[in-house]
C-alpha positions as CSV (number, residue, x, y, z in Angstrom):
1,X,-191.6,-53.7,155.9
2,X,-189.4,-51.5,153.6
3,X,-191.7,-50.4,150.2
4,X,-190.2,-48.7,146.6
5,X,-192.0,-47.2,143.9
6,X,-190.9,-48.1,140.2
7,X,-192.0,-47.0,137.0
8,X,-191.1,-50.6,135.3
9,X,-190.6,-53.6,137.5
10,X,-189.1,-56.8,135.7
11,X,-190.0,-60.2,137.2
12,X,-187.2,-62.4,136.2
13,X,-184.3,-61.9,135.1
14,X,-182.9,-64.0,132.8
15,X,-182.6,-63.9,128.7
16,X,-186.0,-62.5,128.0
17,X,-186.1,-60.8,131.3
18,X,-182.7,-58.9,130.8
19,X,-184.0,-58.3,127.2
20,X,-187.2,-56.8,128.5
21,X,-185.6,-54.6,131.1
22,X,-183.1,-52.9,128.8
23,X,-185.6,-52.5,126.3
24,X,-187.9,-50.8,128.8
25,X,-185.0,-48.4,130.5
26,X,-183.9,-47.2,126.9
27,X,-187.6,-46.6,125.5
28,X,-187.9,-43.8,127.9
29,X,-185.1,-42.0,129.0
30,X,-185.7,-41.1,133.2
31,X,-187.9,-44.3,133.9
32,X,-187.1,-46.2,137.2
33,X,-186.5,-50.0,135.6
34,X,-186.1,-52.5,138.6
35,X,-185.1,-56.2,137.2
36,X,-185.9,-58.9,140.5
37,X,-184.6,-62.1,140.2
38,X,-184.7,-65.1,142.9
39,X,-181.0,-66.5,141.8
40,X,-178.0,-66.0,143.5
41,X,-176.1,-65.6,140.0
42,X,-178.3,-64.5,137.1
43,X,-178.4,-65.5,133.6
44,X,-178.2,-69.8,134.4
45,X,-180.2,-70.6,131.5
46,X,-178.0,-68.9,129.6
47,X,-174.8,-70.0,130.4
48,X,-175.6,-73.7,129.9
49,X,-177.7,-73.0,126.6
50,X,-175.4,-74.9,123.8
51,X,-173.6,-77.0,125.5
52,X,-172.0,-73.9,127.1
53,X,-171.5,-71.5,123.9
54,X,-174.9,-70.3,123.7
55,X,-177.2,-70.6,120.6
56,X,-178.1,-67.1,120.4
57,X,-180.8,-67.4,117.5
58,X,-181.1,-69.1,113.8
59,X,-180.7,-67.2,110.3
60,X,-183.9,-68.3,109.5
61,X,-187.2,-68.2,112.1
62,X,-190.7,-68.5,110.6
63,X,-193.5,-69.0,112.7
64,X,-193.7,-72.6,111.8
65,X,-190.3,-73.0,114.0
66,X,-192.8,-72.8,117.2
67,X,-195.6,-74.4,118.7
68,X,-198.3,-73.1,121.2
69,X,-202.1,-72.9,121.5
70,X,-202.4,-69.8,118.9
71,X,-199.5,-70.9,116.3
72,X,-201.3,-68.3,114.0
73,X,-200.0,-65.2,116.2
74,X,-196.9,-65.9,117.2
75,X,-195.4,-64.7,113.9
76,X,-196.7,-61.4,115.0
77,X,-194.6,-60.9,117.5
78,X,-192.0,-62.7,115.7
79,X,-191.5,-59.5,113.0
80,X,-191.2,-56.6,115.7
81,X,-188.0,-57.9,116.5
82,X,-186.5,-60.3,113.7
83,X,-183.2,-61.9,113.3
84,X,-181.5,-58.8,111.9
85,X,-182.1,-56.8,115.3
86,X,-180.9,-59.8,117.1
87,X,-177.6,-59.9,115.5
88,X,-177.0,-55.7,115.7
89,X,-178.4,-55.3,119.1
90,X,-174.8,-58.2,120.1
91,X,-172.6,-56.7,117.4
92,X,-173.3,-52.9,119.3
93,X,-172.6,-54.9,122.5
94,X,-169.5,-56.2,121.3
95,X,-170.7,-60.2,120.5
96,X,-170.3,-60.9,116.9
97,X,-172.2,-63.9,116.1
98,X,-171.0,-66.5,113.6
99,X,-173.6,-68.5,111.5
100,X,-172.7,-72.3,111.4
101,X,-173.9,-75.0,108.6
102,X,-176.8,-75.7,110.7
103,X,-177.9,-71.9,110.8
104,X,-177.1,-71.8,114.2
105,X,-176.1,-68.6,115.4
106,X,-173.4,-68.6,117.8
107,X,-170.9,-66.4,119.7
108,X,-167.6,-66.1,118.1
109,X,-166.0,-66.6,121.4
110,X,-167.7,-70.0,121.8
111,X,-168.6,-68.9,124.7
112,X,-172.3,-68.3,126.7
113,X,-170.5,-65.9,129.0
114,X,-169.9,-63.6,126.3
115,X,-173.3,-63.0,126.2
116,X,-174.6,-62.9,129.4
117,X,-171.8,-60.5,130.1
118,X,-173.4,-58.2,126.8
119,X,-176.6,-58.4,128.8
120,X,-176.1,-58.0,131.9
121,X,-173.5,-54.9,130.5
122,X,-176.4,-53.3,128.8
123,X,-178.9,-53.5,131.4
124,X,-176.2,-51.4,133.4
125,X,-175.5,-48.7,130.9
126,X,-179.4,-48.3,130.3
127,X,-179.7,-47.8,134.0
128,X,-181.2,-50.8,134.8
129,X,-181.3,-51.6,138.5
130,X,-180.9,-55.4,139.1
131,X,-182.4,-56.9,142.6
132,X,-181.1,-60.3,143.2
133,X,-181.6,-63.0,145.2
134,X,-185.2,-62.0,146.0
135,X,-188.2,-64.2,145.5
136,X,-191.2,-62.2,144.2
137,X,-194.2,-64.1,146.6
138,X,-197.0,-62.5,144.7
139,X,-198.4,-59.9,142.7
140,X,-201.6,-57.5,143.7
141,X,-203.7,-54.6,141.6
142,X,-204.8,-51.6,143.3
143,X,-206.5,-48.8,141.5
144,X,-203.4,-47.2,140.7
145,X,-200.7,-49.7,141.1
146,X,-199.4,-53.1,140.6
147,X,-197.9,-54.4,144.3
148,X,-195.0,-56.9,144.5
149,X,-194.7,-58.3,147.7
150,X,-191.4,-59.9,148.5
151,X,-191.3,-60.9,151.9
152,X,-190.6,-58.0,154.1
153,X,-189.4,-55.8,150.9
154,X,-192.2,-54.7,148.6
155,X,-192.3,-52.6,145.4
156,X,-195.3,-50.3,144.0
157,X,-195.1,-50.4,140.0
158,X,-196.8,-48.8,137.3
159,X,-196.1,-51.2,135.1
160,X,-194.9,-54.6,135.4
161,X,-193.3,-57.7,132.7
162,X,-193.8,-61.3,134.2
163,X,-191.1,-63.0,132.8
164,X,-190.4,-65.9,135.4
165,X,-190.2,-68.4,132.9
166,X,-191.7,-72.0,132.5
167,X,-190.7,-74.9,134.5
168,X,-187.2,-76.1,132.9
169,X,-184.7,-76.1,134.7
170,X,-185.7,-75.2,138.2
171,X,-182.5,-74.9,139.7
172,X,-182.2,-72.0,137.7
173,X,-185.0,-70.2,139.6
174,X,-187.8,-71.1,136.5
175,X,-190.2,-73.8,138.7
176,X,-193.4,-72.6,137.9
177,X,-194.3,-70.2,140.1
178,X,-194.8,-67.4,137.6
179,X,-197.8,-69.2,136.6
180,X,-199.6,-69.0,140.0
181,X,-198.5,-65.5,140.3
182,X,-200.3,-65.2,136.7
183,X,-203.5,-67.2,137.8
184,X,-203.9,-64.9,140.9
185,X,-204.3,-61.5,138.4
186,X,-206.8,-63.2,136.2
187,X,-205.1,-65.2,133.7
188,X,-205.8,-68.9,132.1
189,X,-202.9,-71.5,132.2
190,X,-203.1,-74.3,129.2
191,X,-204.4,-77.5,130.8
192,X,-201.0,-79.1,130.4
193,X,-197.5,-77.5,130.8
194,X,-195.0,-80.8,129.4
195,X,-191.2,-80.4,129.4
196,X,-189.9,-79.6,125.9
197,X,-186.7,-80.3,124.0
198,X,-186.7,-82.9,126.6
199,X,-184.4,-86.5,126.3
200,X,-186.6,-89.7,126.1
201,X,-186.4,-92.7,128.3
202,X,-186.1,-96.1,127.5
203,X,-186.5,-99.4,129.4
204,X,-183.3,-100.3,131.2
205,X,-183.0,-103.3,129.1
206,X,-183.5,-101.4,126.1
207,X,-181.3,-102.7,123.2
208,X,-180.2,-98.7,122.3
209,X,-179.2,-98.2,126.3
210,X,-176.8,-100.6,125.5
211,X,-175.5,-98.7,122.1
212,X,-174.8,-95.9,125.4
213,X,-172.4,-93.2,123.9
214,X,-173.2,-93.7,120.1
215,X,-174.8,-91.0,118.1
216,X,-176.0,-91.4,114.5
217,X,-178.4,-89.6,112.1
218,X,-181.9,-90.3,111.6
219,X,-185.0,-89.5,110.4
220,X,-187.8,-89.9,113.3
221,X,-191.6,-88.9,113.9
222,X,-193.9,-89.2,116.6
223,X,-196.9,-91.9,116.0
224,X,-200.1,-92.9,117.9
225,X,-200.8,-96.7,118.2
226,X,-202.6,-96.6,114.8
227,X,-199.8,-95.5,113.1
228,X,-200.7,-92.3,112.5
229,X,-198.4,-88.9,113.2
230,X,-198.7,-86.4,115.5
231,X,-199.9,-83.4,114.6
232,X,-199.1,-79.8,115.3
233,X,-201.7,-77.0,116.6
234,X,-203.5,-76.3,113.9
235,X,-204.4,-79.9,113.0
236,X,-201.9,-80.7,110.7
237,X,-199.5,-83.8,110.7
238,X,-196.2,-83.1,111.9
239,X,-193.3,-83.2,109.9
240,X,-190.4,-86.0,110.0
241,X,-187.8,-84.9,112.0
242,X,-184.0,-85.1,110.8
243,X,-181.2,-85.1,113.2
244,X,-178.5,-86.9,115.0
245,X,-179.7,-89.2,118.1
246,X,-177.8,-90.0,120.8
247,X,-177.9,-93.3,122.7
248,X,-177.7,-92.9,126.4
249,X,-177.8,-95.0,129.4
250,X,-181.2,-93.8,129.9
251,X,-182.2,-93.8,126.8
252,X,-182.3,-91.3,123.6
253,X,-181.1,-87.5,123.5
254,X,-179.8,-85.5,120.7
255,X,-181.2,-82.6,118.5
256,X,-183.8,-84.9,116.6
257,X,-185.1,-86.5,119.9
258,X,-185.0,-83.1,121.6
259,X,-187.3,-81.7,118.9
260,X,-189.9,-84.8,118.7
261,X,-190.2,-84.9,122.6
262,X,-193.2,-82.1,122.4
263,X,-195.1,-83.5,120.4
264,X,-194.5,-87.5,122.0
265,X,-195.8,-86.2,124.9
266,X,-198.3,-84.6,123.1
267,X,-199.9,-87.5,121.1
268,X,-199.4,-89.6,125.0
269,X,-201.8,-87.9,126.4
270,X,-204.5,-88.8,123.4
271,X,-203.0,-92.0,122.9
272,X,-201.5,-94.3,125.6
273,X,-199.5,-96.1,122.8
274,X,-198.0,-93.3,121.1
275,X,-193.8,-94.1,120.4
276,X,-191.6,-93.3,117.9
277,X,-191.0,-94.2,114.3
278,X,-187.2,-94.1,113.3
279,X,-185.6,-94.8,109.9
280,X,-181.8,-95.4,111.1
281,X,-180.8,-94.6,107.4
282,X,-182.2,-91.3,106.4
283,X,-181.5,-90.6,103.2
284,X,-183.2,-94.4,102.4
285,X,-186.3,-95.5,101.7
286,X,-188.0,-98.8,103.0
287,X,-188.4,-100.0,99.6
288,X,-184.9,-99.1,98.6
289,X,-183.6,-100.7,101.0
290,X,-185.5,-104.1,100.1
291,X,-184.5,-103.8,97.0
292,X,-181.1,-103.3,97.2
293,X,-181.0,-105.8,99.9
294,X,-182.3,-109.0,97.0
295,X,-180.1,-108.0,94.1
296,X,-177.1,-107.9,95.9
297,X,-175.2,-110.9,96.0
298,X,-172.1,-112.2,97.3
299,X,-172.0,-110.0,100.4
300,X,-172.8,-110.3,104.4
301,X,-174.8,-107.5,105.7
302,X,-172.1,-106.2,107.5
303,X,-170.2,-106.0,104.3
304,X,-173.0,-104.1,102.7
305,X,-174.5,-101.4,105.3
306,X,-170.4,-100.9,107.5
307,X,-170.3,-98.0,105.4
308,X,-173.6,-96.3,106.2
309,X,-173.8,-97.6,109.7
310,X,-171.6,-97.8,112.8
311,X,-170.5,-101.6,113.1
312,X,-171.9,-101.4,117.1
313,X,-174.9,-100.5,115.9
314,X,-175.5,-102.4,112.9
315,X,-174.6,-105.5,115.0
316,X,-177.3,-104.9,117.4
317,X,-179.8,-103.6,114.7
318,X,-179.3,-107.5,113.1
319,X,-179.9,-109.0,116.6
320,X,-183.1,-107.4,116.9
321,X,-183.8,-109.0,113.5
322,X,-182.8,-112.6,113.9
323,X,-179.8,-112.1,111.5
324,X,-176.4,-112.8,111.8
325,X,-174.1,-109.7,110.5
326,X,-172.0,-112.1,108.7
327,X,-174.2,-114.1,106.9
328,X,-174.5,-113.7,103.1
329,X,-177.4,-111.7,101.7
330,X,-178.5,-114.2,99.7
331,X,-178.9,-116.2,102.6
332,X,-181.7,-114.0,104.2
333,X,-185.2,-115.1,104.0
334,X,-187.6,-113.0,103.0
335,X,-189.3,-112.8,106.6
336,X,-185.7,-111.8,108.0
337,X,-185.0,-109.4,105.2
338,X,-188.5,-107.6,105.6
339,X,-187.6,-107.5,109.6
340,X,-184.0,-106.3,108.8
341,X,-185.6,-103.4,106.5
342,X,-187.9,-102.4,108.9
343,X,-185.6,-102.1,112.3
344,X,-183.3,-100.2,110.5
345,X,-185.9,-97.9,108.2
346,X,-189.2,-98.0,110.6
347,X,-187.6,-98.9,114.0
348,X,-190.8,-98.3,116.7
349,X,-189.6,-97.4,119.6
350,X,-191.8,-96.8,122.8
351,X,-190.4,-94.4,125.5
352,X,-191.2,-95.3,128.8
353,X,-190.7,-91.1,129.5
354,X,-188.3,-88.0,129.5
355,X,-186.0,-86.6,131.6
356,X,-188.5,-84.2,133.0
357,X,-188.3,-80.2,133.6
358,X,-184.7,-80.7,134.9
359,X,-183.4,-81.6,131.9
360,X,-185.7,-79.9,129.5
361,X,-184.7,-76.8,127.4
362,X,-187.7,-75.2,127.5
363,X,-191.4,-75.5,128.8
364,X,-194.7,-76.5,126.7
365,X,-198.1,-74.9,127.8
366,X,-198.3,-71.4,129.7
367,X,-200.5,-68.3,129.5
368,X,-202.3,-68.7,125.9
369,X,-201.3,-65.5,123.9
370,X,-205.3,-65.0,123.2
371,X,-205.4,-63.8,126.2
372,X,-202.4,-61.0,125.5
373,X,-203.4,-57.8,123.2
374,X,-200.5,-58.7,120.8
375,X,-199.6,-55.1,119.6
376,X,-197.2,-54.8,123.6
377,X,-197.9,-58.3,124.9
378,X,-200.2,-56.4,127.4
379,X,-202.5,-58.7,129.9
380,X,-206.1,-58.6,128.6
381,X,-207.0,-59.7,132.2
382,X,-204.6,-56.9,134.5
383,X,-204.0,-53.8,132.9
384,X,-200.6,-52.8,133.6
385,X,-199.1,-56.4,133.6
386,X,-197.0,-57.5,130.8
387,X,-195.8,-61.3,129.7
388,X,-192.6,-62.4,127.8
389,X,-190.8,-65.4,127.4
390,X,-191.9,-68.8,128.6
391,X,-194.4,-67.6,130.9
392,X,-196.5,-67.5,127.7
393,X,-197.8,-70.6,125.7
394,X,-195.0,-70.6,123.0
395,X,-192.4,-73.0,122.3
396,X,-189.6,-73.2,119.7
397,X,-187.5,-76.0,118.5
398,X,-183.9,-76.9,118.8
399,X,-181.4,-74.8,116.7
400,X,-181.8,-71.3,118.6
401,X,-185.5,-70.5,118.0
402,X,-186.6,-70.1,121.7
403,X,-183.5,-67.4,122.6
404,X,-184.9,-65.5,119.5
405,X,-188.9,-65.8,121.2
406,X,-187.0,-64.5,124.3
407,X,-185.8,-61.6,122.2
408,X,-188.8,-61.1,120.0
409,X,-191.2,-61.0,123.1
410,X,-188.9,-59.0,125.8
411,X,-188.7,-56.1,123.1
412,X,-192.3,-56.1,122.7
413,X,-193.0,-56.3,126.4
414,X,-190.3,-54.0,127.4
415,X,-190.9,-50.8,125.0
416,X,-194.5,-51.5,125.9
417,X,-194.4,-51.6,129.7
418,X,-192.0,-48.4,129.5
419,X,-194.5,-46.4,126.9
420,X,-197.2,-47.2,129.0
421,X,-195.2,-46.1,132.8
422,X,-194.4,-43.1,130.8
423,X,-197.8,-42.1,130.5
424,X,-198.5,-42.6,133.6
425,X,-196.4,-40.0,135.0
426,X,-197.9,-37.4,132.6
């Protein structure tokens, strides 16, 4: 059995990893920073983030942007390491980012690699030593060190960041098994961990899997079986969601449904009938609708909606209502036009699931940050151990938030764990 000694080891290696480690080898000059990751090819869940172009942050992240079990310190973390250093920390590397209408910030390249390549650059000018493919099995304390035992190959470390990541993913090396190593020295794991940013599914003989292909913008929430909407962690009821949806063979994808998975689940586990509420026509209200719907005259319904609707859609949308498209308005009875209104303003819609972790974005649930002194993301349970990334119970939503966590939290865990190997060797 072959052993090291490190002043900073890094458990994981991808965005907040990388981000962590080059933190930690430029906080103090002369530190030994070791980076160990289990994947052949580092930096997976970065080079598929944004459909290949990466989704570096958003111009605008505010606490609210995130969910976890202490919603009220994650904005702490959040303003050591804002949007600003995102952006100059690429733009010294040599990735200028572009901000899109969305406020997505992307690569101006378009492309992911440019930024893994910036990374994985960086580590190696900060002197970062990167050990890849090697599965850390576990993680001990002695009085003076933290132990990583890799098989036959194990490291002694002064200090070491956890930054395995959640469960998303897993062929990218994130399946979980951070969170044992975490239980093992001490810590509390949230009593569920749900996929996030997650597609939903639908019955096979679903009347959207057959709209397979077609993506339109809506307005959607996540309701229990009385109606009422989820709520976030602090008790509050959660926001409408705007976005496009994408209908899929399976079911429902796209930005909005990727951001209203979380909190589906969520409200599931409460409620056995929680689905989804969906107004097909966003910038229209219900009552709008009906009454646009009883002055107009002279029209089909076809005629009238074409223009806001895709014909495929609207089609089926008046199937599920008993109309025909090319009947007149006027026609319409009031029990059709009421049904019409409310499939295309107040669709419910009940998912039969998601995709699971192998299509989620991110992971929901992890070590709670009450258990992390937030000032360096510092294990209140194993004094020397630091978390970053989705190994802790924070989640962002779609548009770029949870690559900024990634940033935020590996800078705090990085210059910490350095800081306090550096005192150490005093």
């Amino acid at each position: 059995m072959s052993d090291a000694t490190v002043d900073v080891a890094v458990v994981g290696a991808s965005a907040a990893g990388l981000f962590a480690a080059i933190w930690a080898a430029r906080e103090t000059k002369g530190l030994r920073v070791l980076a160990i990751d289990s994947a052949r090819t580092l930096g997976a869940k970065v080079l598929v983030a944004g459909g290949g172009r990466c989704n570096v942050t958003h111009h605008a992240v505010e606490s609210s942007d995130y969910r976890g079990s202490s919603p009220e310190l994650i904005g702490r973390i959040l303003r050591r390491f804002p949007v600003e250093s995102t952006v100059e920390f690429f733009e010294e590397c040599g990735v200028t980012l572009k901000r899109e209408e969305s406020g997505k910030l992307f690569p101006t390249t378009d492309r992911a690699r440019s930024v893994l390549d910036a990374l994985l650059t960086a580590a190696h000018s900060a002197g970062v030593e990167l050990c890849h493919p090697l599965r850390v099995e576990s993680i001990s304390r002695t009085p003076t060190a933290l132990v990583i035992c890799c098989g036959e190959t194990r490291f002694s470390a002064k200090t070491v960041v956890l930054c395995t990541g959640g469960m998303s993913l897993p062929k990218s090396g994130s399946d979980g098994h951070g969170f044992e190593v975490a239980r093992t020295l001490g810590h509390s794991i949230t009593a569920r961990i749900d996929p996030a940013l997650v597609p939903l599914t639908l019955a096979s003989d679903h009347w959207l899997t057959a709209l397979s292909g077609l993506a339109l913008p809506a307005e959607l929430q996540a309701i229990g079986s009385d109606g009422a909407s989820a709520r976030d962690g602090s008790g509050k009821p959660v926001a409408r969601t705007e976005g496009a949806i994408l209908c899929t063979h399976f079911g429902l994808s796209g930005p909005a449904i990727l951001d209203v998975s979380r909190y589906w689940l969520q409200l599931l586990a409460l409620d056995g009938g929680a689905r989804l509420r969906i107004n097909w026509l966003p910038s229209t209200r219900a009552e709008a609708l009906e009454d646009e719907l009883m002055r107009t005259k002279g029209q089909s319904v076809l005629t009238l909606l074409r223009s806001r609707l895709p014909e495929r859609f609207l089609r089926a949308a008046c199937a599920q209502a008993g109309v025909d498209p090319a009947d007149g308005i006027q026609q319409l009875t009031r029990d059709k036009r009421s049904l019409l209104v409310r499939v295309l303003t107040a669709c419910e819609i009940t998912p039969t699931g998601t995709r699971g972790f192998t299509a989620a974005e991110t992971t929901a649930g992890g070590v709670p940050l009450a258990e992390l002194n937030l000032d360096r993301l510092e294990s209140l349970k194993c004094p020397g151990l630091f978390l970053c990334g989705e190994m802790i119970d924070v989640d962002g939503r779609i548009g770029g938030f949870s690559f900024q966590w990634a940033w935020a939290s590996g800078f705090v865990a990085g210059t910490a764990a350095a800081r306090a190997a550096a005192s150490l060797t005093k």
